[in-house]
C-alpha atoms as a printed R data frame, in Angstrom:
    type eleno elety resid chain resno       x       y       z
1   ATOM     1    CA   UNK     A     1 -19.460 -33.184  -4.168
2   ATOM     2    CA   UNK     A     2 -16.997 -30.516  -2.843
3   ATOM     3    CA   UNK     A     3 -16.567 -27.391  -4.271
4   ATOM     4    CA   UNK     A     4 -13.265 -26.474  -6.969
5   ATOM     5    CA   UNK     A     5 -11.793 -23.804  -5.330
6   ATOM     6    CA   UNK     A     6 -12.099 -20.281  -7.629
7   ATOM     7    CA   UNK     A     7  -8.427 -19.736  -9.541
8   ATOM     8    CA   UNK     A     8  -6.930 -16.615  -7.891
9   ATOM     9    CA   UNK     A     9  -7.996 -13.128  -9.308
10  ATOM    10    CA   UNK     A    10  -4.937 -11.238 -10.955
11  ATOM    11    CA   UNK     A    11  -3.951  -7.496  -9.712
12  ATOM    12    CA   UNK     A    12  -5.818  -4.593 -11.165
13  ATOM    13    CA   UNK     A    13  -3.746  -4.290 -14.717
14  ATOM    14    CA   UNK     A    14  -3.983  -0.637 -14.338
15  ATOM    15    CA   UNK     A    15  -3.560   0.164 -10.470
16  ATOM    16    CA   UNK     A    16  -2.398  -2.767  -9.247
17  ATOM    17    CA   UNK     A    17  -5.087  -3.113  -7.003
18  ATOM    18    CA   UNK     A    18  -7.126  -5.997  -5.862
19  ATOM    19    CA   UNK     A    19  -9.901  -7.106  -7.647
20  ATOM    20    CA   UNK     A    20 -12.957  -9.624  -6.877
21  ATOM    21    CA   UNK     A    21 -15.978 -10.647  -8.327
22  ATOM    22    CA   UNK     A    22 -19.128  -9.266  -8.049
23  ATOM    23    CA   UNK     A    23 -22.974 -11.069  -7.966
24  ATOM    24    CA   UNK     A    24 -25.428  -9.263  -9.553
25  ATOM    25    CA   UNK     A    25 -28.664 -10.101  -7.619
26  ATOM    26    CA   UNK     A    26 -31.128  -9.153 -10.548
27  ATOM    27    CA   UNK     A    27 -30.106 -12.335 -12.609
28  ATOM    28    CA   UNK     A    28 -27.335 -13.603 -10.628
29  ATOM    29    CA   UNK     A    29 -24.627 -12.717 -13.570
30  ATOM    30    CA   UNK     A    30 -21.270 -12.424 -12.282
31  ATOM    31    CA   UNK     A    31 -17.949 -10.069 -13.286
32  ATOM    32    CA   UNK     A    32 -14.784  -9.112 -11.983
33  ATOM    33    CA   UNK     A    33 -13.230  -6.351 -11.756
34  ATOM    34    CA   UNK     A    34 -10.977  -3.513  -9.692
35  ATOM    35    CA   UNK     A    35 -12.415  -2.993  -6.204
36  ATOM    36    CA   UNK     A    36  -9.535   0.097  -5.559
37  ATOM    37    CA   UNK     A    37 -10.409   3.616  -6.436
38  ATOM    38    CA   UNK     A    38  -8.830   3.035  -9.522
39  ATOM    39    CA   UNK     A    39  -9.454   5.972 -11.838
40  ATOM    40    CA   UNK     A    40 -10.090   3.136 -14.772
41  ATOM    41    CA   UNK     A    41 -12.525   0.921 -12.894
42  ATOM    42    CA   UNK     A    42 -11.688  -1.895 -15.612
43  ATOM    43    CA   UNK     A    43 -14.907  -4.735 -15.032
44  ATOM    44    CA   UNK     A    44 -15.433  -7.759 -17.264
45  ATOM    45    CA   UNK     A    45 -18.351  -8.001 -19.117
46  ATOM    46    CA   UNK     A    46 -21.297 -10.155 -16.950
47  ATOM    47    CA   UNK     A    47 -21.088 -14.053 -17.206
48  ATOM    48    CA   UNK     A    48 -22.880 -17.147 -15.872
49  ATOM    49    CA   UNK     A    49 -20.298 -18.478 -13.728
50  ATOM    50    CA   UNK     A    50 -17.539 -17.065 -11.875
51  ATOM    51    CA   UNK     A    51 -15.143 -19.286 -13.110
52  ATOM    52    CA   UNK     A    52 -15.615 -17.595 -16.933
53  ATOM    53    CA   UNK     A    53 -15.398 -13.891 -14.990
54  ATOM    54    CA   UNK     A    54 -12.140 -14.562 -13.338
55  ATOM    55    CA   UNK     A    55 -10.712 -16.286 -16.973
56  ATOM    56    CA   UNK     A    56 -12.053 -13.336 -18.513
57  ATOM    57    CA   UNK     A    57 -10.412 -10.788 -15.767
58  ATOM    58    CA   UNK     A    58  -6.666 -12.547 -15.848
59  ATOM    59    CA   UNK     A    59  -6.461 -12.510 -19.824
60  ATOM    60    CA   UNK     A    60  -4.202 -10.422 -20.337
61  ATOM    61    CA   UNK     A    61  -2.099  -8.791 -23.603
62  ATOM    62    CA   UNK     A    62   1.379  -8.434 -23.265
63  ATOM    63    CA   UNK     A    63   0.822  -4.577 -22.785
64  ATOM    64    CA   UNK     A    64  -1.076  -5.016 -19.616
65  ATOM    65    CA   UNK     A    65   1.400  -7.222 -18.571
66  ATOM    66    CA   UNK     A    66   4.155  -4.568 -18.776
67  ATOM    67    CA   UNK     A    67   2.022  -2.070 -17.355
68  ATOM    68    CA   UNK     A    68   1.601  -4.302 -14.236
69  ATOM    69    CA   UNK     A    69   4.752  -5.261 -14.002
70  ATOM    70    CA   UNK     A    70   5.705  -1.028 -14.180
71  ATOM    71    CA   UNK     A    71   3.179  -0.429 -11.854
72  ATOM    72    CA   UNK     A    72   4.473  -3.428  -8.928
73  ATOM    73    CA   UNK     A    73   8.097  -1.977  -9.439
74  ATOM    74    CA   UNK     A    74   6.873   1.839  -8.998
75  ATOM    75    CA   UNK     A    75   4.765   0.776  -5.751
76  ATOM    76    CA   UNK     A    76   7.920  -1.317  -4.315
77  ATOM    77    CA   UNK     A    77  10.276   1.707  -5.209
78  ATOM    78    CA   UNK     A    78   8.237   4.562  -3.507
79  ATOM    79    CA   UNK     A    79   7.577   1.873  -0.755
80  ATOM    80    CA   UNK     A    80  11.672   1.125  -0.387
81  ATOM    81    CA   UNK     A    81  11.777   5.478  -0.237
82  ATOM    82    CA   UNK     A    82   9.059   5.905   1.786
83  ATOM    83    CA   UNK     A    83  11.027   3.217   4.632
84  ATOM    84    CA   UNK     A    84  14.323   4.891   3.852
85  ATOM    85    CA   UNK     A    85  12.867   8.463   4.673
86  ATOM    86    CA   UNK     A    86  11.144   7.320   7.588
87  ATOM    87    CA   UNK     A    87  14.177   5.294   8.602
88  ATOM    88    CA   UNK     A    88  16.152   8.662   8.349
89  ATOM    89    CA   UNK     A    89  13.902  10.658   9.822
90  ATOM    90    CA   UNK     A    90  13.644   8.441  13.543
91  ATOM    91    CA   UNK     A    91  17.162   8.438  13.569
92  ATOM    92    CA   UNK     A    92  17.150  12.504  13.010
93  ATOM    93    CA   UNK     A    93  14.745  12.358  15.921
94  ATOM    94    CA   UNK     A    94  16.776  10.122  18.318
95  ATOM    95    CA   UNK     A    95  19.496  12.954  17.524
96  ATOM    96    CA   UNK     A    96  17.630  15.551  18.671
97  ATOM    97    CA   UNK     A    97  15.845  14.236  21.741
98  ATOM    98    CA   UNK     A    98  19.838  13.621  22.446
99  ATOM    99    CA   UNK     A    99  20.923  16.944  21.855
100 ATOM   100    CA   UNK     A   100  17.484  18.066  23.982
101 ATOM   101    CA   UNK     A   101  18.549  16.335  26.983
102 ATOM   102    CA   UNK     A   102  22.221  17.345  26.499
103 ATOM   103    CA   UNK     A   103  20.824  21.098  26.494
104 ATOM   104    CA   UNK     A   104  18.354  20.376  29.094
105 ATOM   105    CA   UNK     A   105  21.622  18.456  31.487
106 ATOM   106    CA   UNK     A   106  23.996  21.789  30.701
107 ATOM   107    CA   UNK     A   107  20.787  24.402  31.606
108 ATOM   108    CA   UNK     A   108  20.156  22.312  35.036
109 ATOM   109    CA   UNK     A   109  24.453  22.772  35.673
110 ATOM   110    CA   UNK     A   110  24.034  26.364  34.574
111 ATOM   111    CA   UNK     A   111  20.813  26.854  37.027
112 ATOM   112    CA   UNK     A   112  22.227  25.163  39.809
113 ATOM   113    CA   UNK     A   113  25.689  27.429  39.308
114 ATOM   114    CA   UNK     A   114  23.666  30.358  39.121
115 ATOM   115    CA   UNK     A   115  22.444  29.222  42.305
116 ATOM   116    CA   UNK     A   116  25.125  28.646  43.990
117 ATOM   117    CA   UNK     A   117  26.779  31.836  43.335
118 ATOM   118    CA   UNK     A   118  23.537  34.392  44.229
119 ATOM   119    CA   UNK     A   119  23.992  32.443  47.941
């Protein structure tokens, strides 16, 4: 008989991060929880199966909801900054590797001038 595939584990409520389940060899006892460095390291309790640890692990109150929900929009905001910035910041650097080889054209004029005239 095939395997049910495992529901999908929600997002860390307090990071955001992904989580996964964990097999405790000693008794086999399963429980999900945060695998990011998540200051919290939230972990259900242990259970038999690992369809009861991911249940467990994607109950949620309303509270954690909002908190996830504040936490996706602050990661997708600082991500949409951190693209803009770097955005601005190749295009500041495409200005001055212009203006270099702009300075760099006028110095080999000025060089070859200079040359000309000590003849």
């Amino acid at each position: 008989m095939p395997e049910t595939p495992l529901p999908e584990l929600l997002p860390c409520p307090f990071c955001g991060g992904i989580a996964d389940i964990k097999r405790f060899l000693f008794d086999g006892s399963i429980t999900a929880g945060c695998v990011n460095e998540c200051e919290v390291g939230p972990e259900t309790v242990e259970f038999v199966t690992a369809d009861a640890a991911i249940k467990a692990w994607n109950t949620r109150s309303d509270i954690a909801e909002a908190r996830i929900a504040a936490v996706t929009e602050q990661r997708d905001m600082l991500q949409r900054t951190l693209e803009t910035r770097a955005e601005r910041e190749l295009e500041m650097l495409a200005e001055v590797a212009k203006e270099n080889a702009e300075l760099r054209e006028r110095l080999s004029r000025l060089e070859q001038l200079e040359h000309f005239l000590d003849r």
